[in-house]
C-alpha positions in Angstrom: -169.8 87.1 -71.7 -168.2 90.5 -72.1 -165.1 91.4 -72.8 -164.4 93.5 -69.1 -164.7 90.4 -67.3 -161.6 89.5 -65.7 -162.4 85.5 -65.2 -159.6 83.4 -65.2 -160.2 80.8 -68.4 -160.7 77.8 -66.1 -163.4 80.0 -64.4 -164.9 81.0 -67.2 -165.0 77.0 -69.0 -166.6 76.3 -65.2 -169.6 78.5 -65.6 -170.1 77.7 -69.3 -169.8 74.0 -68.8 -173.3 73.6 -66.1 -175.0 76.5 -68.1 -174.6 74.4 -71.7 -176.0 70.6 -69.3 -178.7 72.7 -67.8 -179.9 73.9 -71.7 -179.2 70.5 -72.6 -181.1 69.0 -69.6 -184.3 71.1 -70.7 -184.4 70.3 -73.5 -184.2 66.1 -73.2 -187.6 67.5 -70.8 -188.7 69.7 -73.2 -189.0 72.7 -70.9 -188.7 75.7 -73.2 -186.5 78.8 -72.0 -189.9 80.8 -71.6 -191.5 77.7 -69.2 -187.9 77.6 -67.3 -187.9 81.2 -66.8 -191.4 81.4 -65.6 -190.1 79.0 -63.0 -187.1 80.9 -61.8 -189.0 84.1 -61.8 -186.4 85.3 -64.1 -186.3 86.9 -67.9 -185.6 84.8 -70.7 -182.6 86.7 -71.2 -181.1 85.8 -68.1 -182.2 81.9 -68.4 -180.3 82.0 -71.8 -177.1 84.1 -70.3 -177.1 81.9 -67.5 -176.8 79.1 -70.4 -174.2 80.4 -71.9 -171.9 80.9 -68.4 -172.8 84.9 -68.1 -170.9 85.7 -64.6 -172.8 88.7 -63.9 -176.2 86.3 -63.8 -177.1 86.2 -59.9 -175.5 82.6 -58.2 -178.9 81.9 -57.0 -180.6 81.7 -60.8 -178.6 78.6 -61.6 -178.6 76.9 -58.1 -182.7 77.4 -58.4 -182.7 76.4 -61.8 -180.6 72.9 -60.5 -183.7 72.9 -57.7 -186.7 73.1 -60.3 -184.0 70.3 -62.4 -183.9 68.1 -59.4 -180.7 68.4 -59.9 -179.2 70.0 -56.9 -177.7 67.1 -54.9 -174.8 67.5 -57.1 -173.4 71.0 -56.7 -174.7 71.0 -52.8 -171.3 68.7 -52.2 -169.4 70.9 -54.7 -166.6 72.6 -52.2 -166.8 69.4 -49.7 -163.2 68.7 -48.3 -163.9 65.0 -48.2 -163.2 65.8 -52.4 -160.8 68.2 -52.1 -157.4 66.3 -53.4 -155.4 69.0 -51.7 -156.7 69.2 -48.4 -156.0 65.1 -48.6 -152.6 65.7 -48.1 -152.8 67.8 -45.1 -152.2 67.0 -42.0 -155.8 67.6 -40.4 -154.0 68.0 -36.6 -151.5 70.4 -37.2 -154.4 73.1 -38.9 -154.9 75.5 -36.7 -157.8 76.5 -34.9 -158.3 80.1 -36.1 -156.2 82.3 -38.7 -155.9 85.7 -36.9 -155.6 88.6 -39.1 -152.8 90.6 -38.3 -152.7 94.4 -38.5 
């Protein structure tokens, strides 16, 4: 990663943490960075920036990379509110509607 990134440490651990399963996931398969990039359409560069939890690397390399994995069911529930632990303890019925902006 470089150093002007402004990623808050937990985002940064976040990125790194699917990028180091995915490099570990190819290579239990034994798909070699140069095979997985073929796949993604991608340099071998990017497949080994995206492994390392480069946030400048375009969201939809690693979400296709999951795909060729046959991993994606995981991530695809990634933001659901049935898991957020938060949105738990709201009350559902007192959310409103719409949130107007306000000038």
């Amino acid at each position: 990663m470089t150093s002007s990134t402004s990623l808050p440490l937990p985002a940064a651990h976040a990125l790194r943490k699917p990028g180091r399963e995915m490099a570990l996931t190819c290579r239990k398969r034994r798909i070699s960075t140069t095979d997985l990039a073929a796949r993604l359409f991608v340099s071998r560069d990017t497949v080994w920036r995206m492994e390392k939890g480069d946030p400048t690397v375009s969201s939809g390399t690693p979400a296709t990379a999951l795909f060729v994995l046959q991993l994606h069911d995981g991530p695809a529930n990634l933001a659901s509110p049935g898991t957020d632990s938060l949105a738990f303890g709201l009350n559902e019925a007192r959310l409103p509607k719409r949130i107007r902006c306000r000038p």
